[in-house]
C-alpha positions in Angstrom: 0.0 0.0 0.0 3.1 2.2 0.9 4.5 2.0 -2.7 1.2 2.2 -4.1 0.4 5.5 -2.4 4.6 7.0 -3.3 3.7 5.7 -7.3 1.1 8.3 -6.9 3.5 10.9 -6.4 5.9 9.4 -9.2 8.5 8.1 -6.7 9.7 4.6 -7.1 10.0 2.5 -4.2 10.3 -1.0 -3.0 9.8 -3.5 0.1 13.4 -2.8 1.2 13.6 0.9 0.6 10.3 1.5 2.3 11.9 -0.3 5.4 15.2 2.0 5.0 12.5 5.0 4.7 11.0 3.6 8.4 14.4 3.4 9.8 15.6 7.2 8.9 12.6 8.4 10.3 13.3 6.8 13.4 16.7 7.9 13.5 15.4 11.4 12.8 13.5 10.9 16.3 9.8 10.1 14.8 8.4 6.9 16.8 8.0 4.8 13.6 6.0 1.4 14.9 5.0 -1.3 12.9 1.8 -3.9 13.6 1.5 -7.2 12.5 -1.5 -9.7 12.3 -4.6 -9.2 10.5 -4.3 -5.3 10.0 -0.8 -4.7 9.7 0.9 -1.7 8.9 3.0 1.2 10.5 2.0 4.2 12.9 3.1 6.8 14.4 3.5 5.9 18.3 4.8 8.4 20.6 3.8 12.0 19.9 4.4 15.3 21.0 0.5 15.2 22.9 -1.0 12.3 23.5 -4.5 11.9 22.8 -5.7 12.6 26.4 -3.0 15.6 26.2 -4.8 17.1 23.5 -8.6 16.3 25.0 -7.2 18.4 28.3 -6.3 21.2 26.1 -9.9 21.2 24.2 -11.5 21.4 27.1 -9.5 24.4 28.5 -10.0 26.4 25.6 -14.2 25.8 25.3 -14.8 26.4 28.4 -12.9 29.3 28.8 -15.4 32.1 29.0 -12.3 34.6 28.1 -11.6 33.0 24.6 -14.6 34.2 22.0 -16.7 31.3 20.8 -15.2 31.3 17.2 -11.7 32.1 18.5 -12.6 28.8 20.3 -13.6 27.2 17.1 -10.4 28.2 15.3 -7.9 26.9 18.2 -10.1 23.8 18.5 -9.9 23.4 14.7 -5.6 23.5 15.0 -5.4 21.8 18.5 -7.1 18.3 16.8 -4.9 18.3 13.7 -1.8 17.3 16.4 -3.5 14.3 17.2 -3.3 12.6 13.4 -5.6 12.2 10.5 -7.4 9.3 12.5 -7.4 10.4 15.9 -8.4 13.4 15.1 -12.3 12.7 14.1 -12.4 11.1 17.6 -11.4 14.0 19.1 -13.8 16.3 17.3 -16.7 13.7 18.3 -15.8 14.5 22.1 -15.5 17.9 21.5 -18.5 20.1 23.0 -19.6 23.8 23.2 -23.0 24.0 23.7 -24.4 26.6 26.1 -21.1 28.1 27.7 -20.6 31.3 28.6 -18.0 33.3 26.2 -16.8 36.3 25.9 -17.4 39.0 22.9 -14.5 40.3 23.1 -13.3 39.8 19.9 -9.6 40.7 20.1 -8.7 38.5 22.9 -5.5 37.3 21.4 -4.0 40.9 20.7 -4.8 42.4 24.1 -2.8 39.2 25.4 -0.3 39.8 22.9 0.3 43.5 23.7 0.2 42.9 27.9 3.0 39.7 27.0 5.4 42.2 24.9 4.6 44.8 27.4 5.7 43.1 30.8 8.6 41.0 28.8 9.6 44.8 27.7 9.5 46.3 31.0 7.3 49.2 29.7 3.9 51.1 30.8 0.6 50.5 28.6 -2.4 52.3 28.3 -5.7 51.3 27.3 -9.6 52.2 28.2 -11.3 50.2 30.1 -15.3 48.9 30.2 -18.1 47.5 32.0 -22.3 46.7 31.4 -24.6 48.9 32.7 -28.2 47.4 33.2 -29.5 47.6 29.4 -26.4 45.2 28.8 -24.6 48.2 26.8 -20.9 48.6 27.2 -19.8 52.0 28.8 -15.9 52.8 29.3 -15.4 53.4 32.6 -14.8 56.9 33.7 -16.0 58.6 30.9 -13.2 56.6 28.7 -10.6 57.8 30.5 -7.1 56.4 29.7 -5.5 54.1 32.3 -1.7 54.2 32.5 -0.4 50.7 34.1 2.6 48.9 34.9 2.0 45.4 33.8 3.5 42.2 36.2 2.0 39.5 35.1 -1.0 37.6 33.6 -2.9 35.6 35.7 -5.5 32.7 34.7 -8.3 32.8 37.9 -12.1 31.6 37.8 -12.4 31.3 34.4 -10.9 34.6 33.4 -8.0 35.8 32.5 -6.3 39.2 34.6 -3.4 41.5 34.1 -2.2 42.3 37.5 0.0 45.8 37.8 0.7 49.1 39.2 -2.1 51.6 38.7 -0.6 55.2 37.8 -4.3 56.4 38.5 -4.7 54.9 41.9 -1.3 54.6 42.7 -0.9 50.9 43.7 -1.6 47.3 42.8 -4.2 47.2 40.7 -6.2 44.3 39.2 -8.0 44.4 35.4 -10.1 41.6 33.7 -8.5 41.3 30.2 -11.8 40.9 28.2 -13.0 44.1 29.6 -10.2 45.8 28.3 -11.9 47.9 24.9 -8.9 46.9 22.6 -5.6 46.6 22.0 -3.3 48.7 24.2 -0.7 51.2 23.3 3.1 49.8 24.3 4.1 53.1 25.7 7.9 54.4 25.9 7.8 55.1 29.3 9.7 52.4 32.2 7.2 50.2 34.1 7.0 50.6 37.4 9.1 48.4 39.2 7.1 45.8 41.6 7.1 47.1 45.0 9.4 45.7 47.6 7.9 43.0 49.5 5.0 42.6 47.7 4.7 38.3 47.2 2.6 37.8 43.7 1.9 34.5 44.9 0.5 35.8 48.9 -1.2 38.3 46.8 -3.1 35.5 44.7 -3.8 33.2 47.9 -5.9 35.8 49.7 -7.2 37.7 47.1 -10.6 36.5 46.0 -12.1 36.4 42.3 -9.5 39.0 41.6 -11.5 41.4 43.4 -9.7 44.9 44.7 -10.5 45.6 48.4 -8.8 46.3 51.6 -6.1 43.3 53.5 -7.4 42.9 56.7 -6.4 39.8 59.0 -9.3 37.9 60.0 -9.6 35.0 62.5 -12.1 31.8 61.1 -12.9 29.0 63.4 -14.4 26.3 60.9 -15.8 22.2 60.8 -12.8 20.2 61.0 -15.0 18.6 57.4 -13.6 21.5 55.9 -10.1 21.9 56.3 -9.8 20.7 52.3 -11.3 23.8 51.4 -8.8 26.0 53.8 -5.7 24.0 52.5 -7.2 24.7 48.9 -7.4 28.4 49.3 -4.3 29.3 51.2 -2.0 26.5 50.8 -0.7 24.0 53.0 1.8 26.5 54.8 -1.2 28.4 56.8 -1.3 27.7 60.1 -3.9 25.5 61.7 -5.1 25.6 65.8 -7.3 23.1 67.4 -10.4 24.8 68.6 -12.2 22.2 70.1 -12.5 18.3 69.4 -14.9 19.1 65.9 -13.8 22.4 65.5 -10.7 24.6 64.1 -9.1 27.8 63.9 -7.1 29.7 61.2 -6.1 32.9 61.5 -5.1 34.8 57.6 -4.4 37.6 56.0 -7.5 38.2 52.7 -8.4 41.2 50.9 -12.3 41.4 52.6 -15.0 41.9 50.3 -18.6 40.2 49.1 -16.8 37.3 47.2 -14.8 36.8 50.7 -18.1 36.3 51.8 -19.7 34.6 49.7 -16.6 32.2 50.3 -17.3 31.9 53.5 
């Protein structure tokens, strides 16, 4: 079948050269197998993503309410060709969208793109910045005033993605959800910000809730012992746990209080 298929492209080959053909390709590093038995033939064993690999990665970007729903089509579309021309309809077949949650933003990728070249730069950006009022119209947020910001770092958290930064405006760390940012930002000349001293991005992701801004205040819980899980989950296994009682204990931690603190709780 082999030399059938290569006489279709007008190059000559036989049994012996097809097996040289297997063993280059092997050499070159591809994971060449051959089966034997009632369907023989060769295949390609080891790849860069395993099929399972590749179902992981499907799922992250459809449910991703960040990523557009045809963005989402479009990465779906390139993500399945890695798996090979057979596995690939199986992957489609597991592949589902319905009823999620996406965003509109339609420039997702080059906001990204400019925040990524930004912090990598070590430069300021400035963009305008949006939110819904109640007849589900976007408004820019202070009259479209332009927000100067030192990027840090990108941060995936409940389903959205963040860029988390120094605020010229408010002058602090400051938060922004990347799909409500109204297009691409401007790379500006002008030196970021450098991160304050002290300041721990990974503390600051621990005890910050839903990415919402408020005020750090320490704050003493005394919980079920059925959900330490949920403590451990949130603030890692370094926090410091006291036995209240014999069904009860207490944590004492550092959050940024707010409704989604809260509604935590």
């Amino acid at each position: 079948e082999l030399i059938q298929a290569l006489e279709a492209w007008d190059i000559k080959a036989e049994r012996k050269s097809i097996y040289d053909d297997m063993e280059a390709l092997r050499t070159l590093g591809m994971d060449g197998q051959s089966r034997k038995g009632k369907s023989p033939g060769w295949f390609l064993g080891e790849r860069t993503f395993q099929l399972a690999e590749l179902k992981l990665l499907v799922d992250a970007v459809q449910s991703s309410k960040f990523i557009s729903k045809e963005r989402s089509e479009q990465m779906v579309s390139k993500i399945v060709t890695l798996a090979g021309q057979h596995k690939a309809e199986e992957l489609k077949r597991n592949a589902s969208v319905e009823g999620r949650v996406k965003s509109e933003n339609r420039q997702d990728l080059l906001i990204v793109d400019a925040i990524n070249e930004a912090i990598n730069a070590r430069k300021k950006i400035g963009f305008q910045y949006f939110a819904y009022n109640i007849r589900k119209q976007k408004k820019l947020r202070h009259d479209g005033e332009r927000y100067i910001f030192s990027p840090y770092r990108l941060i995936w958290n409940g389903d959205y993605y963040y860029v988390l930064g120094y605020s010229d405006k408010h002058q602090a760390i400051g938060i922004f959800r990347v799909d409500r940012i109204s297009a691409r930002p401007d790379i500006l000349s002008e030196e970021a910000v450098p991160v304050p001293a002290g300041f721990g991005v990974d503390d600051f992701l621990a005890t910050t809730f839903r990415m919402y801004g408020s005020e750090y205040q320490e704050v003493e819980l005394i919980c079920d012992n059925s959900v330490i899980d949920a403590i451990i989950d949130r603030f890692g296994t370094d926090v410091t746990i006291y036995a209240c009682d014999m069904s009860t204990f207490r944590v004492i931690v550092r959050v940024a209080v707010s409704h989604i603190f809260f509604s935590w709780i």
